[in-house]
Every structure is written in structure tokens, then in C-alpha cells.
HTML snippet that shows the backbone in 3Dmol.js (N, CA, C, O; Angstrom):
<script src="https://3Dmol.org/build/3Dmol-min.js"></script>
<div id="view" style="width:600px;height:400px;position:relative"></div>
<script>
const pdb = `
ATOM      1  N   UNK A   1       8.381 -43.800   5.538  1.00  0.00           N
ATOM      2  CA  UNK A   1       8.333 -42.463   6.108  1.00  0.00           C
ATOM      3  C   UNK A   1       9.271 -41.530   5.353  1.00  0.00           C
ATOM      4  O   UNK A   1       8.938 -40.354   5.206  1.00  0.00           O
ATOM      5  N   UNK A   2      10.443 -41.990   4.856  1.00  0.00           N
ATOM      6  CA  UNK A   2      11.602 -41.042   4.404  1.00  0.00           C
ATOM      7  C   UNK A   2      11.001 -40.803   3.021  1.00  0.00           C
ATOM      8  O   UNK A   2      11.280 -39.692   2.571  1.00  0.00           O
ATOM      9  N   UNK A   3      10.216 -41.602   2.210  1.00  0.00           N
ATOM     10  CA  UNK A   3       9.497 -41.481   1.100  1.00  0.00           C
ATOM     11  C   UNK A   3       8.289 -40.500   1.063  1.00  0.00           C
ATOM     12  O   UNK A   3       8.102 -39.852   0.033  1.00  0.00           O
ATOM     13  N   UNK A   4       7.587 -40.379   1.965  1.00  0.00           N
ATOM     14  CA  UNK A   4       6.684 -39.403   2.410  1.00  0.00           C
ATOM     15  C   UNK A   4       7.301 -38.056   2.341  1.00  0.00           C
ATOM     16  O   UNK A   4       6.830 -37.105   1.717  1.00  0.00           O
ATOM     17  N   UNK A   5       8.469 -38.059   3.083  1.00  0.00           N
ATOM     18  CA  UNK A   5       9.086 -36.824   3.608  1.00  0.00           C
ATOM     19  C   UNK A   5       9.686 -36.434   2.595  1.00  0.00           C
ATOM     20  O   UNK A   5       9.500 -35.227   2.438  1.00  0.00           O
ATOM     21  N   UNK A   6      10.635 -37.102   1.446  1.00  0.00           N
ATOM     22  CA  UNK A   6      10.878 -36.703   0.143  1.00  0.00           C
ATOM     23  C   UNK A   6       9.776 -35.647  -0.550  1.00  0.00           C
ATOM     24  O   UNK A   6       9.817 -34.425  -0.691  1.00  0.00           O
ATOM     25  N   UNK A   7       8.865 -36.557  -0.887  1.00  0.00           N
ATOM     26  CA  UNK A   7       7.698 -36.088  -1.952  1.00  0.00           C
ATOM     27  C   UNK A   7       7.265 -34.699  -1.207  1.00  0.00           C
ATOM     28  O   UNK A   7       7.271 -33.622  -1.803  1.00  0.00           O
ATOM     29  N   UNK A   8       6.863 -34.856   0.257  1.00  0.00           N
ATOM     30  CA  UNK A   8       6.697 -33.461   0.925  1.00  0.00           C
ATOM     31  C   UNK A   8       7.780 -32.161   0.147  1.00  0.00           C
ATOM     32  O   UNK A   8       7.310 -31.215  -0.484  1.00  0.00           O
ATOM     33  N   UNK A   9       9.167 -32.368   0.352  1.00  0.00           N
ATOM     34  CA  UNK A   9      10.210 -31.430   0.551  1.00  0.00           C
ATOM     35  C   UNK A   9      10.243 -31.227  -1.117  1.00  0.00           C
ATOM     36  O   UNK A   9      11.076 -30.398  -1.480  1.00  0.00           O
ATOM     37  N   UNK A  10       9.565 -31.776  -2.039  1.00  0.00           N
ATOM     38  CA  UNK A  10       9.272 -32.291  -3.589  1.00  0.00           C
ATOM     39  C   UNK A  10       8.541 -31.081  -3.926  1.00  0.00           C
ATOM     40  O   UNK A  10       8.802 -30.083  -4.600  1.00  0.00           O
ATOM     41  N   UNK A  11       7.537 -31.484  -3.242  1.00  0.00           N
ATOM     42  CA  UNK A  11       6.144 -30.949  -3.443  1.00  0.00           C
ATOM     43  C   UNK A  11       5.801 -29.283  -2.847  1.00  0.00           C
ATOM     44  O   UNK A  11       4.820 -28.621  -3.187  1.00  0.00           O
ATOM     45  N   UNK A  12       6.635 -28.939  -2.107  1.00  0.00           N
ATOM     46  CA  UNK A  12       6.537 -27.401  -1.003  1.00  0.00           C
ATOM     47  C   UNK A  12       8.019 -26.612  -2.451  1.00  0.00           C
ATOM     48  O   UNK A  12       7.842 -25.427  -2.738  1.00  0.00           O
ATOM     49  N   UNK A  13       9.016 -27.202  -3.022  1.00  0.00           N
ATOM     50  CA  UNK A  13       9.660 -26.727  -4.057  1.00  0.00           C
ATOM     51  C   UNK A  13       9.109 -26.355  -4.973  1.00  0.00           C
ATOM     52  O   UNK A  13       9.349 -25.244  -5.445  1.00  0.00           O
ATOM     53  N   UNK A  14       8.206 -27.185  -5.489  1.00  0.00           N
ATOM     54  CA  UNK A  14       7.548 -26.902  -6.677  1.00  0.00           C
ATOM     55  C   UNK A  14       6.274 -25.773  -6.522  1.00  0.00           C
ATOM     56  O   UNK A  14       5.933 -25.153  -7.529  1.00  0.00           O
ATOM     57  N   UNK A  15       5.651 -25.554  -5.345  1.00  0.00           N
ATOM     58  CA  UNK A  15       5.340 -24.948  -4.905  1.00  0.00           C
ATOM     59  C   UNK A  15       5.705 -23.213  -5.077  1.00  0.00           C
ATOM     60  O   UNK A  15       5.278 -22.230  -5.683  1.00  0.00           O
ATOM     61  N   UNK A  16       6.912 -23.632  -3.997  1.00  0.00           N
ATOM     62  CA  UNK A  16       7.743 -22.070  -3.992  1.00  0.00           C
ATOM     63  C   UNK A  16       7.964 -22.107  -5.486  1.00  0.00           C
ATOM     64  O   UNK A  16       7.328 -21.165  -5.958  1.00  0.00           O
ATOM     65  N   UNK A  17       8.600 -22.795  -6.461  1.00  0.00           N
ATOM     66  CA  UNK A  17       8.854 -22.233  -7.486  1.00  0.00           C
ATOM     67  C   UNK A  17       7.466 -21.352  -8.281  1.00  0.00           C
ATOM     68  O   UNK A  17       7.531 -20.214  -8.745  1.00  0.00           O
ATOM     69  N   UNK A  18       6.425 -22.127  -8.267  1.00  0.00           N
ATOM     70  CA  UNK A  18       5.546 -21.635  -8.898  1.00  0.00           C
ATOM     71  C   UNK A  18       5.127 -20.159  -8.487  1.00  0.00           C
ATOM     72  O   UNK A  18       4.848 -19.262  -9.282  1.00  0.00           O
ATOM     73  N   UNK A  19       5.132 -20.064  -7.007  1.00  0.00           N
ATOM     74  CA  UNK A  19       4.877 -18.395  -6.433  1.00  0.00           C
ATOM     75  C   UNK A  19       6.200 -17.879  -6.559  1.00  0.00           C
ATOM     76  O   UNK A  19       6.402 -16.985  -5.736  1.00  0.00           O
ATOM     77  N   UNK A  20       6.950 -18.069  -7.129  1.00  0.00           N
ATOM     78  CA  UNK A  20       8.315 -17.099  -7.233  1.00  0.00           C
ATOM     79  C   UNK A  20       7.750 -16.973  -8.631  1.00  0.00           C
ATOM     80  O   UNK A  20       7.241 -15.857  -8.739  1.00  0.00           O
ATOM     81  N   UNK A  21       7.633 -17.714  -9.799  1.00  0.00           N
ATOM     82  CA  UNK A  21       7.464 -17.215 -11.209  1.00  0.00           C
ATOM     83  C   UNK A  21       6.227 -16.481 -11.561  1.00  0.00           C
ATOM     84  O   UNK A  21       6.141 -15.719 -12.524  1.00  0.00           O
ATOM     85  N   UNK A  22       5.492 -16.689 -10.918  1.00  0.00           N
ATOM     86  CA  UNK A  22       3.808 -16.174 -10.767  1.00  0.00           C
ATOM     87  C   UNK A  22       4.267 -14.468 -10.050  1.00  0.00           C
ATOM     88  O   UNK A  22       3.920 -13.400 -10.554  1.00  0.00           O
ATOM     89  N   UNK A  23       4.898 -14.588  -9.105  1.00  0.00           N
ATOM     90  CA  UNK A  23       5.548 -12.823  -8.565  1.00  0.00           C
ATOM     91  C   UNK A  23       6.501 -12.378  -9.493  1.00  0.00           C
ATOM     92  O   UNK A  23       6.565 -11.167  -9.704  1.00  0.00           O
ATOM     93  N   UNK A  24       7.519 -13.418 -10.293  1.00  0.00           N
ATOM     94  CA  UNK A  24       8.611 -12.413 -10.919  1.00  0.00           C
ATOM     95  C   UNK A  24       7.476 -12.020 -12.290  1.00  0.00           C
ATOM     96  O   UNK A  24       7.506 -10.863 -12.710  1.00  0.00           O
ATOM     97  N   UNK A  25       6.287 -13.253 -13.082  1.00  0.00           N
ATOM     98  CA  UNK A  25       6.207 -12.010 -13.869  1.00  0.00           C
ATOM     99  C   UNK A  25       4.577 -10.976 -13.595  1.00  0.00           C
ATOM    100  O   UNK A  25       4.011 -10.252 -14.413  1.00  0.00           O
ATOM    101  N   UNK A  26       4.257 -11.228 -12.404  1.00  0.00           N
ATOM    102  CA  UNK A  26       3.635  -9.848 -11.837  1.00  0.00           C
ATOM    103  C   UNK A  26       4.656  -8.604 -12.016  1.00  0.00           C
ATOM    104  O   UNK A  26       4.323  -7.801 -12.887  1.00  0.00           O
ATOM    105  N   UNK A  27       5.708  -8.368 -11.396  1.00  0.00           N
ATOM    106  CA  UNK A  27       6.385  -7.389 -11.174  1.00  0.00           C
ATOM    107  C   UNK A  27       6.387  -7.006 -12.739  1.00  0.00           C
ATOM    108  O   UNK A  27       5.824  -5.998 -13.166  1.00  0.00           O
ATOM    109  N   UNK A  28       7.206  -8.086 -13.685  1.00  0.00           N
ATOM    110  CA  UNK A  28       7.251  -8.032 -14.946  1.00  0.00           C
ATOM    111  C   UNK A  28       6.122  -6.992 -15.414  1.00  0.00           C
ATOM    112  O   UNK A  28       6.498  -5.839 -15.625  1.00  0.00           O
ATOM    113  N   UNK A  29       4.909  -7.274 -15.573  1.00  0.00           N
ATOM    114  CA  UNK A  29       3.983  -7.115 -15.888  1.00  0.00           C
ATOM    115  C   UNK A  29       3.442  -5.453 -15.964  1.00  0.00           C
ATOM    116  O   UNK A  29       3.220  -4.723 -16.930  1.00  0.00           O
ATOM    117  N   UNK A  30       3.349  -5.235 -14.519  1.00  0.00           N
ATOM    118  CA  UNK A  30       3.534  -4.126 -13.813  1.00  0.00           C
ATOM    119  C   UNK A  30       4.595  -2.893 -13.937  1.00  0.00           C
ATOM    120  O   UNK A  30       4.255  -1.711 -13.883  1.00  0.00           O
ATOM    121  N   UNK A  31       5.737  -3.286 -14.085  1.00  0.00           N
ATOM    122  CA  UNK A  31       6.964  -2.476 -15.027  1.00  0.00           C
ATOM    123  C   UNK A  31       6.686  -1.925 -16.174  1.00  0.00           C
ATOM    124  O   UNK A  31       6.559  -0.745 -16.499  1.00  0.00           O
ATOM    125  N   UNK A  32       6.586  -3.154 -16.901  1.00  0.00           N
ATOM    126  CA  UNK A  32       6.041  -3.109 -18.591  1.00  0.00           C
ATOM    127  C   UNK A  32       4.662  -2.005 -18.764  1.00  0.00           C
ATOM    128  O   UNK A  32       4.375  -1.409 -19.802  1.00  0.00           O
ATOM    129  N   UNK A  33       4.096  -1.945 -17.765  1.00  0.00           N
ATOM    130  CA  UNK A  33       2.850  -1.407 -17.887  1.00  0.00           C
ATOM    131  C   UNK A  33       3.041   0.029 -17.397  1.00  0.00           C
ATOM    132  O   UNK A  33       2.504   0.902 -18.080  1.00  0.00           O
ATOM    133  N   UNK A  34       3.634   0.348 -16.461  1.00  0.00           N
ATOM    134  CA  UNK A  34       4.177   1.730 -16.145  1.00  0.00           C
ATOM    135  C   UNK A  34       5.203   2.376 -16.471  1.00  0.00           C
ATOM    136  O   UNK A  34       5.803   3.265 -15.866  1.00  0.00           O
ATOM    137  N   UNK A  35       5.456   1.730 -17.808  1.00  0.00           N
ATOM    138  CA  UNK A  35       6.984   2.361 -18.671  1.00  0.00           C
ATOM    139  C   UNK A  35       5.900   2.858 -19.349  1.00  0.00           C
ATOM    140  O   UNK A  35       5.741   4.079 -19.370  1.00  0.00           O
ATOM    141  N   UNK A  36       4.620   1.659 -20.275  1.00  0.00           N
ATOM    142  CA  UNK A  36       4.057   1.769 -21.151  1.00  0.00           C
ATOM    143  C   UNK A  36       2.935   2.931 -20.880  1.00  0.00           C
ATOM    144  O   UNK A  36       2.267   3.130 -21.894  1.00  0.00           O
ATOM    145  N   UNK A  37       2.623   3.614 -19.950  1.00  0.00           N
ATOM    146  CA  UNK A  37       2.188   4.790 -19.653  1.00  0.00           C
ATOM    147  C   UNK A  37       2.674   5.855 -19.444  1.00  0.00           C
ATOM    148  O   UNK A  37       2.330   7.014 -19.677  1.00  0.00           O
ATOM    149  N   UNK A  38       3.845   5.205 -18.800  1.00  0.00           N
ATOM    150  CA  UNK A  38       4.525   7.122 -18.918  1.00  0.00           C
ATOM    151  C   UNK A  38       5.332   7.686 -20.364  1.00  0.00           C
ATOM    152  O   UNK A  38       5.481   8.800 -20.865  1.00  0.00           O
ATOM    153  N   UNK A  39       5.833   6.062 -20.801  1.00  0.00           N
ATOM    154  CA  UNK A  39       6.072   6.498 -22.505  1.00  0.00           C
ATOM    155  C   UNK A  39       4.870   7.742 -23.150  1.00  0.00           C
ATOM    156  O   UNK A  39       4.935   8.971 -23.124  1.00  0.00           O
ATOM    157  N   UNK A  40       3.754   6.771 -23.735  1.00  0.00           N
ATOM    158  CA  UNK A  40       2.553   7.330 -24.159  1.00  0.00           C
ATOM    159  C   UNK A  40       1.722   8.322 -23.631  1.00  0.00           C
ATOM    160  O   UNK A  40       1.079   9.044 -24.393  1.00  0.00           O
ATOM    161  N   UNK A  41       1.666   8.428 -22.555  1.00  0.00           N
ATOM    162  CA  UNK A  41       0.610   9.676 -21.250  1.00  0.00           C
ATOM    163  C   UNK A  41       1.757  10.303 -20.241  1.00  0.00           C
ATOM    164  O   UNK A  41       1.735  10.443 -19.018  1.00  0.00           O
ATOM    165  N   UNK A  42       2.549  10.557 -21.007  1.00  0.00           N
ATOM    166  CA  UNK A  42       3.321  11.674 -19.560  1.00  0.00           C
ATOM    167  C   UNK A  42       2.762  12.148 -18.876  1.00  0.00           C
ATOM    168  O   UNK A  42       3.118  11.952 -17.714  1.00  0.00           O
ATOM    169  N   UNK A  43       1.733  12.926 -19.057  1.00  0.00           N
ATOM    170  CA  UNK A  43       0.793  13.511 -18.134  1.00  0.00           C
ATOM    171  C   UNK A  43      -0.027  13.070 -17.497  1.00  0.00           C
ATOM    172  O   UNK A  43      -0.727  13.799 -16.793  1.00  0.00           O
ATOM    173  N   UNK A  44      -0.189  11.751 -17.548  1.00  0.00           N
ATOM    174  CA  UNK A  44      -1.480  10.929 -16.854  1.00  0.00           C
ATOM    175  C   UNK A  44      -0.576  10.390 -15.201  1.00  0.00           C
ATOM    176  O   UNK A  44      -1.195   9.986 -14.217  1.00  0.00           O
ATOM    177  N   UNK A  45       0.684  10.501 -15.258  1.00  0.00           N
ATOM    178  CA  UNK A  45       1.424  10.260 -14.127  1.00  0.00           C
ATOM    179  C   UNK A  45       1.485  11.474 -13.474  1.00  0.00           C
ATOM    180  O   UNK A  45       1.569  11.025 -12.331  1.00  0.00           O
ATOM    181  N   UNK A  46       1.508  12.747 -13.324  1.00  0.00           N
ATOM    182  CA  UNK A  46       1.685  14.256 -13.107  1.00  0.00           C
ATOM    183  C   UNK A  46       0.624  14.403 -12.380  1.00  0.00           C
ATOM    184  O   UNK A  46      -0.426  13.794 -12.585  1.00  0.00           O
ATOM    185  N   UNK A  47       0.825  15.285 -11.404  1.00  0.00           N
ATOM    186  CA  UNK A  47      -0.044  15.616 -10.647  1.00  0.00           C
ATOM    187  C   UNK A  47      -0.676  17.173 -11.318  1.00  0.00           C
ATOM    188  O   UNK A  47       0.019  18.074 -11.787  1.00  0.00           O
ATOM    189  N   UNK A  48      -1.875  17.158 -11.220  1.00  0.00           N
ATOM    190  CA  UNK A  48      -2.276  18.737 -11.872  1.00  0.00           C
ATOM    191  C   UNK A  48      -2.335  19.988 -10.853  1.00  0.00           C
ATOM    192  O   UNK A  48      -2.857  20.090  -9.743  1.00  0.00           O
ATOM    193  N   UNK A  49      -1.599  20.911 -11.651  1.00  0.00           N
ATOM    194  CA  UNK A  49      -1.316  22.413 -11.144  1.00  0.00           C
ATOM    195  C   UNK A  49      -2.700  22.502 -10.477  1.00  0.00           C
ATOM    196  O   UNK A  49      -3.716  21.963 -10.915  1.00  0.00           O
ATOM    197  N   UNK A  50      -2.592  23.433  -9.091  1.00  0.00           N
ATOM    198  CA  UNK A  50      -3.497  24.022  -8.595  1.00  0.00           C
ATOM    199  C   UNK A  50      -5.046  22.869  -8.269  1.00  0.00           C
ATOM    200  O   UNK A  50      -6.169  23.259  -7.952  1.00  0.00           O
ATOM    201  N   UNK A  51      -4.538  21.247  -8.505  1.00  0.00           N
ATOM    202  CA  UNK A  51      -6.047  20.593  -8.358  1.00  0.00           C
ATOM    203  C   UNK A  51      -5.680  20.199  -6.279  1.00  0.00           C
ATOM    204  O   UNK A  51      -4.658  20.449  -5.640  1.00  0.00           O
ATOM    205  N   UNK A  52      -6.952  19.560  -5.818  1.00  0.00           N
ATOM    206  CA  UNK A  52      -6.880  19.365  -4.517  1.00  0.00           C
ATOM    207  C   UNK A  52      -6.923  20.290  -3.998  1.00  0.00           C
ATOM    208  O   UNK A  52      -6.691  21.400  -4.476  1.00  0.00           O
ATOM    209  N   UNK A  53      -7.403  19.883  -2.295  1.00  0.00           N
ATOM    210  CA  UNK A  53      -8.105  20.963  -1.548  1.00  0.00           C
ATOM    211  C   UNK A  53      -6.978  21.628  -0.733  1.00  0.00           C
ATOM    212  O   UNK A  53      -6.192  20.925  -0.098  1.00  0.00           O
ATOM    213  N   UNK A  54      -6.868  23.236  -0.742  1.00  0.00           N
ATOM    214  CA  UNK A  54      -6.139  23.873   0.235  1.00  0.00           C
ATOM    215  C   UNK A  54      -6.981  23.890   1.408  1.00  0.00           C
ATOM    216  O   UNK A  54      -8.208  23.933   1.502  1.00  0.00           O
ATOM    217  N   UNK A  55      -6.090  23.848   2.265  1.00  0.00           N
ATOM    218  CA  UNK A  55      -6.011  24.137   3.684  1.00  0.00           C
ATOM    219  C   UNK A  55      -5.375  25.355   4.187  1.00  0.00           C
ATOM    220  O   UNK A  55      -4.218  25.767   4.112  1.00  0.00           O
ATOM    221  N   UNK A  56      -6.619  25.899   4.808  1.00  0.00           N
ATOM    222  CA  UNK A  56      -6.434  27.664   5.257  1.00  0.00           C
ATOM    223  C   UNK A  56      -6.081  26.718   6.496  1.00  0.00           C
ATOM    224  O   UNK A  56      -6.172  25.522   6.772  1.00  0.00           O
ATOM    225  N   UNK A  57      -5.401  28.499   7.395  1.00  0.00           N
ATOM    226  CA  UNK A  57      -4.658  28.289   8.621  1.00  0.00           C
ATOM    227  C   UNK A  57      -5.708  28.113   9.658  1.00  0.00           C
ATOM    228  O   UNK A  57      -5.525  27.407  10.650  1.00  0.00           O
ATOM    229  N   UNK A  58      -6.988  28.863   9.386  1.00  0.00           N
ATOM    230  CA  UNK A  58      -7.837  28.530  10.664  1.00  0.00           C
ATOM    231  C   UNK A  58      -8.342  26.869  10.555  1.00  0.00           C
ATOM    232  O   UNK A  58      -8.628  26.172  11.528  1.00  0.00           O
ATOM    233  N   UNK A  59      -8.362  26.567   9.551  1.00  0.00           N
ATOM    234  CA  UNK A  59      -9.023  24.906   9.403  1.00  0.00           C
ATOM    235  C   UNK A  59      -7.891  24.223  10.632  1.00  0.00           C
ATOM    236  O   UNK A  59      -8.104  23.442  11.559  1.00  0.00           O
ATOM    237  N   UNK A  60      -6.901  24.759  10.263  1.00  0.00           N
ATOM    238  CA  UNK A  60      -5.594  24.041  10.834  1.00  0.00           C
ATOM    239  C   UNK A  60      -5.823  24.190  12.193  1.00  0.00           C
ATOM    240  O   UNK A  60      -6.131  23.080  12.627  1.00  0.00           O
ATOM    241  N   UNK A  61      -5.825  24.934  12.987  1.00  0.00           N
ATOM    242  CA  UNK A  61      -6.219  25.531  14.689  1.00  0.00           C
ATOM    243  C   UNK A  61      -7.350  24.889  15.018  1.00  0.00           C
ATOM    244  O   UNK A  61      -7.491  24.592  16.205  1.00  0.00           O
ATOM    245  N   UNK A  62      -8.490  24.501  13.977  1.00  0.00           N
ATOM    246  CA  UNK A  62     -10.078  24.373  14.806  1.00  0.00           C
ATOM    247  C   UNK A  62      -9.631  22.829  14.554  1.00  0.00           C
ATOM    248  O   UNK A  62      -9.698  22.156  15.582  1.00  0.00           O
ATOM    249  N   UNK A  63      -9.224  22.188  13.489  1.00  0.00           N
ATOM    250  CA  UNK A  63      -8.855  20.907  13.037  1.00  0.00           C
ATOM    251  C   UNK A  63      -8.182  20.536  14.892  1.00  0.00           C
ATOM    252  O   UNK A  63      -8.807  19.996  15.805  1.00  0.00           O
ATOM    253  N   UNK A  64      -6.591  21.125  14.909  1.00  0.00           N
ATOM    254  CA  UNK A  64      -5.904  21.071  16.157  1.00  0.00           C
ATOM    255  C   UNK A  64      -6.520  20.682  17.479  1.00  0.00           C
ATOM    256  O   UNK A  64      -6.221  19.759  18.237  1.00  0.00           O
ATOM    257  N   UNK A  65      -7.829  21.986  17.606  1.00  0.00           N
ATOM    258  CA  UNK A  65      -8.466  22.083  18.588  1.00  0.00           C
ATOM    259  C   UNK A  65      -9.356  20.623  18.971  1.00  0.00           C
ATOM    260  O   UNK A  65      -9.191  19.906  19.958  1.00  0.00           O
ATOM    261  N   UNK A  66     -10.339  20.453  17.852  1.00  0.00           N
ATOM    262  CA  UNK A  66     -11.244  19.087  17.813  1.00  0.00           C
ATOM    263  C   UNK A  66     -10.416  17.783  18.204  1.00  0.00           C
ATOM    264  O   UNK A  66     -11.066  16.929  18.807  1.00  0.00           O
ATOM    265  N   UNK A  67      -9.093  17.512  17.952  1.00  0.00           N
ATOM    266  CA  UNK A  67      -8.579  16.447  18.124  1.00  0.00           C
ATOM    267  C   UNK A  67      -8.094  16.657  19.475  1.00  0.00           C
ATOM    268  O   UNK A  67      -8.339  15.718  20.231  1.00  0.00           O
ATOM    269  N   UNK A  68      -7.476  17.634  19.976  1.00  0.00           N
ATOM    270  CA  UNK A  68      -6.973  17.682  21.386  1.00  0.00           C
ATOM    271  C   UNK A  68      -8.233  17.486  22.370  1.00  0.00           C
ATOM    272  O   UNK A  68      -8.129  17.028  23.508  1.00  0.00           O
ATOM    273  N   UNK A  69      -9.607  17.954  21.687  1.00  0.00           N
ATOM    274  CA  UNK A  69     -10.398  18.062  23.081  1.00  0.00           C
ATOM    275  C   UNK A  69     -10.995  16.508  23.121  1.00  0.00           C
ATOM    276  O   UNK A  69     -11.291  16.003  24.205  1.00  0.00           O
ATOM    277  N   UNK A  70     -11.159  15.744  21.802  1.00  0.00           N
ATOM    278  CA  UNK A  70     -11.184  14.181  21.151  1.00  0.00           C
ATOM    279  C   UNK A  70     -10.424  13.303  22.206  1.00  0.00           C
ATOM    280  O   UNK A  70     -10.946  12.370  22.817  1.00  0.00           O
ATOM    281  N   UNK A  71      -9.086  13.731  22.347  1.00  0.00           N
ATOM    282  CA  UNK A  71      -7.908  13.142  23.153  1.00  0.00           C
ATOM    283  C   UNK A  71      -8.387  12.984  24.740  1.00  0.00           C
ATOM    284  O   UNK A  71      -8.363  12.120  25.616  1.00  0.00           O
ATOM    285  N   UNK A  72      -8.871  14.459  24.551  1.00  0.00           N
ATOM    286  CA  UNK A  72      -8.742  14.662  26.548  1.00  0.00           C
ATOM    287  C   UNK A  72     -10.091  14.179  26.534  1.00  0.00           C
ATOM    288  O   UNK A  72      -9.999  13.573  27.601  1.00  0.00           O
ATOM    289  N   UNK A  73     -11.317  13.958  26.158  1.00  0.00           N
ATOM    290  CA  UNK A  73     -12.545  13.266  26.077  1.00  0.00           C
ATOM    291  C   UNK A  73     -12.376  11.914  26.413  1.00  0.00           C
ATOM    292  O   UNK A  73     -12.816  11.365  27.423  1.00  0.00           O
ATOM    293  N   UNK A  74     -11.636  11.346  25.404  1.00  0.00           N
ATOM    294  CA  UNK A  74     -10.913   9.728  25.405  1.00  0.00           C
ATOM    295  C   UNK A  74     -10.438   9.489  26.995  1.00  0.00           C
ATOM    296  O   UNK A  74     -11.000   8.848  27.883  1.00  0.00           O
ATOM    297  N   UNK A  75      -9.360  10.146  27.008  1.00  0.00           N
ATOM    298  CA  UNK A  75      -9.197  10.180  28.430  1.00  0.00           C
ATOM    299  C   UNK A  75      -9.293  10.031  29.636  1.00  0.00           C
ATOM    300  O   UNK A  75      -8.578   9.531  30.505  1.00  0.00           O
ATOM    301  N   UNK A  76     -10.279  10.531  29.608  1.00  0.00           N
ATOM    302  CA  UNK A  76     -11.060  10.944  30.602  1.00  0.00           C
ATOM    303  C   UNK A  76     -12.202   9.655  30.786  1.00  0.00           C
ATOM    304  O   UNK A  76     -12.772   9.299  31.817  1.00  0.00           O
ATOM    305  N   UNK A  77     -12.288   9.232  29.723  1.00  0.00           N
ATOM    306  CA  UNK A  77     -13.567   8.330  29.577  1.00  0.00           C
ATOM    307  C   UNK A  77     -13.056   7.098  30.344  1.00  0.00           C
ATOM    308  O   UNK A  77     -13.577   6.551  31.317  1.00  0.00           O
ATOM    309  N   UNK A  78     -11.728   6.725  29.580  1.00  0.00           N
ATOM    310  CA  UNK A  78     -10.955   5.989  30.283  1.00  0.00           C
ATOM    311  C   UNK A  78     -10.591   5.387  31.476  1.00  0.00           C
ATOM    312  O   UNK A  78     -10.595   4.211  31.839  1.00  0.00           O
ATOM    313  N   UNK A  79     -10.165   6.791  32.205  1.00  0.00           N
ATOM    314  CA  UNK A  79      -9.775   6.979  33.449  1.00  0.00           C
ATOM    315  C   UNK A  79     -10.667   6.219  34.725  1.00  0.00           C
ATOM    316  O   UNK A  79     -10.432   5.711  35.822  1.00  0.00           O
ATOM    317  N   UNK A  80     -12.214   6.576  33.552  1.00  0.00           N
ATOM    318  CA  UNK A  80     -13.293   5.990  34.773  1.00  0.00           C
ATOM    319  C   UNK A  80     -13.680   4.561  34.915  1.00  0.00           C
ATOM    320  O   UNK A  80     -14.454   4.216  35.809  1.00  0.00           O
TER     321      UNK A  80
END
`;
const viewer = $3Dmol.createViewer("view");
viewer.addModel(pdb, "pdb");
viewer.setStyle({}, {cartoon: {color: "spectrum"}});
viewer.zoomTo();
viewer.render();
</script>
């Protein structure tokens, strides 16, 4: 039994070691790779002037509105 339980406590080490070196060189990897882009493409990390959608103030109120009446709908549905 204590021979069993060895090779177990053996075998779950070698284990963890392997997912610790398999994650340290992910990270590795991943570093190396986002130095190696912002070196070469500064701009490919940058967000662009004026891109994406504005949001006017009435979107904002009717947006507001739909979710509060969403809420009290829920609610209500609930309740019964």
C-alpha cells in the first residue's frame, strides 16, 4: 500500500510539474508575442480616432426606459 501511495504522490508531481512548464512557457510565449507587435505595429495596439459607435443622449433615456419597464415586467411576472 505505502508503494502505491509513493508512485501516486510520484506521479500527481510530475504531473504538476508538467502544467507548471506547459503555463510558464505559454505566458512566455504570449509576452514574446506582444512585445513582438507592439515593437513592429505600434499602431495595431491603438485604438482608432473617432472609430465605434456614439451614443446620443436620447438612445441613453429610451435605452433607460426599455430596461426599467423589462425590470418591472420581470417582476411582476414573478410575483404571480
Amino acid at each position: 500500500m505505502s508503494e502505491m501511495f509513493g508512485s501516486g504522490i510520484e506521479l500527481m508531481f510530475i504531473g504538476m510539474g508538467i502544467v507548471f512548464v506547459f503555463l510558464a512557457m505559454l505566458v512566455v510565449a504570449v509576452t514574446l508575442m506582444s512585445w513582438t507587435i507592439g515593437r513592429f505595429l505600434p499602431e495595431a495596439g491603438q485604438p482608432v480616432a473617432g472609430a465605434g459607435p456614439k451614443a446620443r443622449p436620447q438612445d441613453d433615456d429610451e435605452l433607460i426606459a426599455a430596461i426599467g419597464a423589462a425590470i418591472h415586467r420581470y417582476r411582476e411576472d414573478r410575483s404571480n
